[in-house]
N, C-alpha and C positions, 0 to 999 in steps of 0.2 A: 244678243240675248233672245231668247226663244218666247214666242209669245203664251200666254196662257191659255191650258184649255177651256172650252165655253162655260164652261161649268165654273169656272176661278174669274170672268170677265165680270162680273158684277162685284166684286171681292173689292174692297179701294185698301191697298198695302203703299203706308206711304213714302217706302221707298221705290218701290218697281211699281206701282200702278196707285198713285192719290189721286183722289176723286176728283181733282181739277187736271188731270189728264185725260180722263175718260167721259168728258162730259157732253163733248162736239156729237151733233145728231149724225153723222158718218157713220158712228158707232170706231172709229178707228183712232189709234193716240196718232199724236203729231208727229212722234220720234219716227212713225212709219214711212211721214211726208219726208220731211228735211234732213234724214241722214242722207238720203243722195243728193246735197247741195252743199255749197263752202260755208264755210264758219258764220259768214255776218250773214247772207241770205237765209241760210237756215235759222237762225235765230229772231229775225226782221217776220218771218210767217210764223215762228213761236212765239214770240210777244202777240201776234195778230191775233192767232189759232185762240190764244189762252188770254186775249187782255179780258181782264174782269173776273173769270173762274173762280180766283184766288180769291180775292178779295174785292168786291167789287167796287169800292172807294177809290182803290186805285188804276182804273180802267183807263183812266187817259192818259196815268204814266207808261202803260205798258205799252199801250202803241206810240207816246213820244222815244221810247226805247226801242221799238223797229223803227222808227224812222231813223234813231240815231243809229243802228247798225245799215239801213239801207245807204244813209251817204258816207257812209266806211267802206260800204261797197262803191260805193261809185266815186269817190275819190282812188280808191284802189287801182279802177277800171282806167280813171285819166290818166292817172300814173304811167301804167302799162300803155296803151295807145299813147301817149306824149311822149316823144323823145328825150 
């Protein structure tokens, strides 16, 4: 998906751009980070990137949600090295 022109980055559309995508002082969304990484890694820096955004009461569930995608990954990881 093609990102927006500057003129539409302040716009919060809350299918392709809600304002708790756009919030990180980068100035850049997440999706730009983590689509070049696997499924649980990428999702373990998106709970990261965006814990609290959303709703900020729930800020400590969203980085226990990357933690639980981060030892997904690394049970994955023993998997694969363990015979």
């Amino acid at each position: 998906m093609d990102r927006p022109s500057s003129d539409d980055e302040t716009m919060s559309d809350p299918v392709d751009h809600p304002a708790h995508y756009t919030t990180h002082p980068s100035g850049i969304e997440c999706i730009q980070v983590v689509e070049h990484m696997n499924f649980c890694r990428g999702n373990a820096v998106k709970y990261i990137w965006r814990s609290g955004e959303k709703d900020s009461q729930r800020e400590i569930e969203d980085l226990r949600k990357a933690i639980w995608y981060l030892n997904r990954e690394i049970g994955r990881l023993e998997r694969v090295v363990t015979p």
